[in-house]
VEXDREN-2710 file (C-alpha; in Angstrom, 1 decimal):
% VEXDREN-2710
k/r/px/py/pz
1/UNK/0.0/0.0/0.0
2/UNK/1.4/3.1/-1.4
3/UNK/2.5/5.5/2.0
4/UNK/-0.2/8.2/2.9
5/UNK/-3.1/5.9/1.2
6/UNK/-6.1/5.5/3.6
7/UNK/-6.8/2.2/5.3
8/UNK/-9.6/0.3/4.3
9/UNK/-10.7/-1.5/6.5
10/UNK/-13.7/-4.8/4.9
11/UNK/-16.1/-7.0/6.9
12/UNK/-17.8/-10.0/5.4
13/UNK/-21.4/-9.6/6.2
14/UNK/-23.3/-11.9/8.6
15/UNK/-26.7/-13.9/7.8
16/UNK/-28.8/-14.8/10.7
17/UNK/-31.4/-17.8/10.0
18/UNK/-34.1/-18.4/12.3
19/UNK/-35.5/-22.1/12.7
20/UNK/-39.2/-22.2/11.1
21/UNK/-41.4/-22.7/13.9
22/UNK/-42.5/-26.5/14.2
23/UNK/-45.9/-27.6/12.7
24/UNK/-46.3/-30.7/15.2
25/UNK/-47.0/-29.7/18.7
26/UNK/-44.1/-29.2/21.6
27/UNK/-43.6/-32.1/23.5
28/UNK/-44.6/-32.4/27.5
29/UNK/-41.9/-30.5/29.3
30/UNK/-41.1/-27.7/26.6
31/UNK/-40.5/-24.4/28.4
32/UNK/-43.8/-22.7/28.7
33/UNK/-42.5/-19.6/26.7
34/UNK/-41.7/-21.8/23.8
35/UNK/-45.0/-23.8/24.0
36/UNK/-47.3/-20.3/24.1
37/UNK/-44.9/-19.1/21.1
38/UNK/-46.1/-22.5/19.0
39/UNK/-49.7/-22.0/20.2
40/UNK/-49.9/-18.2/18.9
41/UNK/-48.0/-19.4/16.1
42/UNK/-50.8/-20.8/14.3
43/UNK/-53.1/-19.4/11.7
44/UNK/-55.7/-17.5/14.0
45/UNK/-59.3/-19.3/14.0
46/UNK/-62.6/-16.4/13.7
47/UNK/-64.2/-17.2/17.3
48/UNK/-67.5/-16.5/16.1
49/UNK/-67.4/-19.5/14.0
50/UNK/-67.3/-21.6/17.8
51/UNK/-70.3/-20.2/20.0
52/UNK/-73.0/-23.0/18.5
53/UNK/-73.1/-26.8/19.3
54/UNK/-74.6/-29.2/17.2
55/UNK/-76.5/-32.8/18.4
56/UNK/-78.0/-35.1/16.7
57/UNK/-78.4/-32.2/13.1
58/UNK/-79.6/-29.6/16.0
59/UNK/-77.7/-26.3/16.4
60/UNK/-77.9/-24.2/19.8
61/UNK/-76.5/-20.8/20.2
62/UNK/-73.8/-21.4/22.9
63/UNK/-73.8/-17.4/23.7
64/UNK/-70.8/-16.1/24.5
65/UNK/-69.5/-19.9/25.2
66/UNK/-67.2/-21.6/23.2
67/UNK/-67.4/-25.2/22.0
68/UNK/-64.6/-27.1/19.6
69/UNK/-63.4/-30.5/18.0
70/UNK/-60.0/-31.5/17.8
71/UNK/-59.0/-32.6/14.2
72/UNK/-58.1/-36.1/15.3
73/UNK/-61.3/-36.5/17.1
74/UNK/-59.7/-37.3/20.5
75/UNK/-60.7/-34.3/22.4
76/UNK/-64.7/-32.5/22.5
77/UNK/-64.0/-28.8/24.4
78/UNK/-66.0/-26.2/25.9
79/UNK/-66.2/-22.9/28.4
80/UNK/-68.8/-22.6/30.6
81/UNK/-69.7/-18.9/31.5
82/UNK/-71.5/-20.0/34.4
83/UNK/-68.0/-21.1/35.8
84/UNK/-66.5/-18.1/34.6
85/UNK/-65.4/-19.4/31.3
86/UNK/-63.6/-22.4/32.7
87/UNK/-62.6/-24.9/29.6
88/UNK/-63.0/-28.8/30.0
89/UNK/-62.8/-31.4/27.5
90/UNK/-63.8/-34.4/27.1
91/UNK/-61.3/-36.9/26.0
92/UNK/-60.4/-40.1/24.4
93/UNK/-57.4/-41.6/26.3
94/UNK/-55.7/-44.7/27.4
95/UNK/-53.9/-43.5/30.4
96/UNK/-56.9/-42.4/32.5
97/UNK/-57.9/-42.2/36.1
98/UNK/-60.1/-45.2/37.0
99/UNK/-63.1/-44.5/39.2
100/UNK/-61.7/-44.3/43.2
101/UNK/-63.3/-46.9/45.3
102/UNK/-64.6/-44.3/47.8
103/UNK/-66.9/-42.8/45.6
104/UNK/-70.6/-43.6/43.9
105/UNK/-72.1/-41.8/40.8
106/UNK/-71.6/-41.9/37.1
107/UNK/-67.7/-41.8/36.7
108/UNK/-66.7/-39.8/33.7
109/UNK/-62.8/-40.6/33.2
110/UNK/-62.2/-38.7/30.3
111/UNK/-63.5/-35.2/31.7
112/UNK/-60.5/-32.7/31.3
113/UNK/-61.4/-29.7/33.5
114/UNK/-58.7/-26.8/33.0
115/UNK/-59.1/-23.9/34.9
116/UNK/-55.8/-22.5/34.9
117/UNK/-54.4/-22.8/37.9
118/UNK/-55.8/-26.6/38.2
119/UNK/-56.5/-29.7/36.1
120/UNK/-58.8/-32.3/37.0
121/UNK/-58.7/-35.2/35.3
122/UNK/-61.8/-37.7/36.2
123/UNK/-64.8/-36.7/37.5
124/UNK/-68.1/-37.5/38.7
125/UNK/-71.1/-36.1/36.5
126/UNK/-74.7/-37.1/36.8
127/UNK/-75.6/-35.6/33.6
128/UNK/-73.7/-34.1/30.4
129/UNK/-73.4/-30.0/31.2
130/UNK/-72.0/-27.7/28.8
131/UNK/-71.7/-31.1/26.4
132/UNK/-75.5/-31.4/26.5
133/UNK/-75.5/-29.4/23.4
134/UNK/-73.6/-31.5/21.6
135/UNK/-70.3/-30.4/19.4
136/UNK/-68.5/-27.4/18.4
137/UNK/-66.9/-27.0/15.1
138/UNK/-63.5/-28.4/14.0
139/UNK/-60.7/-26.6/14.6
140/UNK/-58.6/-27.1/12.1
141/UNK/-55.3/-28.4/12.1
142/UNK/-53.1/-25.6/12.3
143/UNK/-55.4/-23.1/14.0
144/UNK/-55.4/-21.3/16.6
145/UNK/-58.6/-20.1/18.8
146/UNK/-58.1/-17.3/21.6
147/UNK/-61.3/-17.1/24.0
148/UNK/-60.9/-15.3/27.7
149/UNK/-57.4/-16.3/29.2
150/UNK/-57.2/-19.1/27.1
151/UNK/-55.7/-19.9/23.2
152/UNK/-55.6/-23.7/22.3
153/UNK/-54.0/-24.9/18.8
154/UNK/-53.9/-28.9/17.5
155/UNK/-52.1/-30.6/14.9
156/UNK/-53.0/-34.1/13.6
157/UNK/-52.8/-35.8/17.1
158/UNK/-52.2/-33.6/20.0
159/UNK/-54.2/-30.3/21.4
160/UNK/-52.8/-27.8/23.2
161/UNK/-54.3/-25.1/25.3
162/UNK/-52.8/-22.4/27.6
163/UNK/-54.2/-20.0/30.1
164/UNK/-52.5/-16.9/29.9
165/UNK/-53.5/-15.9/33.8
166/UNK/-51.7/-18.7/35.1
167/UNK/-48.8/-19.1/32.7
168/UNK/-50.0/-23.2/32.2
169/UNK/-51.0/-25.3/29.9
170/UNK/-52.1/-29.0/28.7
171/UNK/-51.5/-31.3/26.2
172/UNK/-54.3/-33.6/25.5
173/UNK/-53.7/-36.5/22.8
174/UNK/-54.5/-40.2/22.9
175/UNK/-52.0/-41.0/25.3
176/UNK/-53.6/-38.6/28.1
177/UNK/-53.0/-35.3/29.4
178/UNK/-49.4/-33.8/30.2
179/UNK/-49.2/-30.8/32.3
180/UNK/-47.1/-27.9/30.8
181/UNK/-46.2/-24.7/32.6
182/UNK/-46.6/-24.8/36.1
183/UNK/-48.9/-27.4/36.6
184/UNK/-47.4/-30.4/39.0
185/UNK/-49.1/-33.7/40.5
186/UNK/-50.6/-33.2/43.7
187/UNK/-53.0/-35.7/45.7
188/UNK/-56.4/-35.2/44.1
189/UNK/-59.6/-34.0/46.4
190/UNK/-62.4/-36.4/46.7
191/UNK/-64.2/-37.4/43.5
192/UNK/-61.4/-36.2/41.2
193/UNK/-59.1/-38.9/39.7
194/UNK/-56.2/-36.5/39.0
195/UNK/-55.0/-33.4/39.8
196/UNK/-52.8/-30.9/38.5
197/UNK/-52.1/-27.5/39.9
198/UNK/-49.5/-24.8/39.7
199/UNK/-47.7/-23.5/43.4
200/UNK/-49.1/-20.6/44.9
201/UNK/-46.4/-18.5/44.1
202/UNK/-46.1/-19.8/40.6
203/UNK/-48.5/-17.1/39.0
204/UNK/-46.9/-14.3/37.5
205/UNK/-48.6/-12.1/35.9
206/UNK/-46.8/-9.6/33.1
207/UNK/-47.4/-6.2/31.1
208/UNK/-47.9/-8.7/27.9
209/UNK/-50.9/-10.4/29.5
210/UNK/-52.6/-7.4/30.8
211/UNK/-52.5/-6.4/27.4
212/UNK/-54.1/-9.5/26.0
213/UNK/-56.4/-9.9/28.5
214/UNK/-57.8/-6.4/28.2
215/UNK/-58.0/-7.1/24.4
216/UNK/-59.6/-10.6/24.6
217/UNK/-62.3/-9.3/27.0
218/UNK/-63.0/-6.8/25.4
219/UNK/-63.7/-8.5/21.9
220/UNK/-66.4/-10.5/23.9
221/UNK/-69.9/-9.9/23.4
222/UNK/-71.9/-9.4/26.2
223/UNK/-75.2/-9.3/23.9
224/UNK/-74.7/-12.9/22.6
225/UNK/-78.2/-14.9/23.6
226/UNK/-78.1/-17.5/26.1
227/UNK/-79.2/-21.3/24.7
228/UNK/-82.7/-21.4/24.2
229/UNK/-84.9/-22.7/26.6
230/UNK/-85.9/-25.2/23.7
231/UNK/-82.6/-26.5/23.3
232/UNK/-81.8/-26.4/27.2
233/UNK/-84.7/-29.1/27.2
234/UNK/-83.2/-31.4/24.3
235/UNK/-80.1/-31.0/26.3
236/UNK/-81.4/-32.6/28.9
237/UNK/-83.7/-35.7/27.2
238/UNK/-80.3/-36.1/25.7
239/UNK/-78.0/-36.7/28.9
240/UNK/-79.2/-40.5/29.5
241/UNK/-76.5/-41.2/25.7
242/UNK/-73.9/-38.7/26.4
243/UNK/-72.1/-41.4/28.3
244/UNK/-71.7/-43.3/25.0
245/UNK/-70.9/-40.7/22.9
246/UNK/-67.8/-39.6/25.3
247/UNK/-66.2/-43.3/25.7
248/UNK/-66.9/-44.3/22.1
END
């Protein structure tokens, strides 16, 4: 380099690739961050297309409930507003709770309830609830569907649903239910086969979910009519089958 000529100085740019996000759902014990990231990943689902159930070719008008289908089948969802929007499924599993010897009723082993901070999985119900109206629509493969503190996705097997408030989630597939988040085994309380629940300590809430839950609330319509009185009644002829329906 002639003396006096400036020094140039070169650097060989850098390309960053980022991993496409996965199409099949996270496997139990994935960090909670990672499994919301995969759940909001997915193509969001209209939730007006999921307030009406459908039994035997009859449609009701769920309100401002919610009611879905897993694509494989395995899992029949729904919120209940008179439990303040809880979610429970109904599941077809093999690893499920068998009916304790110290209780009597109609055992329901496949009845998911998720309420955030708490799963119970097992449960005795003398007649079908929120499932009295039959099913939700599909949700497809790939979706995703926000409702209250909740967003669930599936893929081809395996449905996954997290509550926001709680920073949890489940993973329901034909091999059971996996806890996700904070949720941990604990001794169940009478009449529940299972439980799950997060620590006391374990819910922490963040600027992010403020903001979502402001935004999810407020997309909810508080002029959505309740189920008929109509359908409430075929609803309850109904219950004496349900039983089949959510074994077979």
């Amino acid at each position: 380099m002639p003396a006096g000529a400036p020094h140039i100085k070169t650097t060989t740019p850098t390309t960053t690739t980022t991993s496409p996000m996965p199409t099949t759902a996270p496997a139990a014990g994935t960090p909670m961050s990672r499994v919301i990231k995969w759940v909001e990943a997915g193509t969001p689902a209209e939730p007006s297309g999921f307030h009406t159930a459908t039994r035997d070719g009859q449609p009701t008008n769920l309100g401002e409930d919610i009611a879905f289908v897993a694509p494989s089948g395995s899992a029949r969802c729904a919120t209940d507003k008179n439990l303040g929007g809880q979610l429970a499924c109904l599941i077809k599993a093999d690893d499920l709770p068998s009916k304790p010897a110290d209780v009597e009723g109609q055992w329901i082993p496949g009845w998911v309830d998720f309420a955030g901070e708490t799963v119970d999985v097992g449960s005795l119900h003398g007649d079908p609830g929120r499932f009295g109206y039959g099913d939700g629509a599909q949700l497809a493969e790939g979706k995703s569907l926000a409702f209250g503190d909740y967003r669930c996705r599936a893929d081809a097997t395996t449905l996954v649903c997290v509550n926001y408030a709680h920073q949890s989630g489940v993973l329901l597939n034909s091999s059971g239910v996996e806890p996700l988040g904070c949720l941990k085994p604990v001794p169940p309380p009478v009449g529940v086969g299972r439980q799950l629940r997060c620590p006391p300590d374990s819910r922490q809430p963040s600027a992010a979910f403020a903001a979502w839950s402001s935004a999810s609330h407020n997309c909810r319509s508080s002029s959505a009519p309740a189920p008929s009185s109509t359908a409430m009644a075929t609803s309850s002829a109904a219950h004496r089958t349900w039983y089949t329906r959510s074994d077979s």
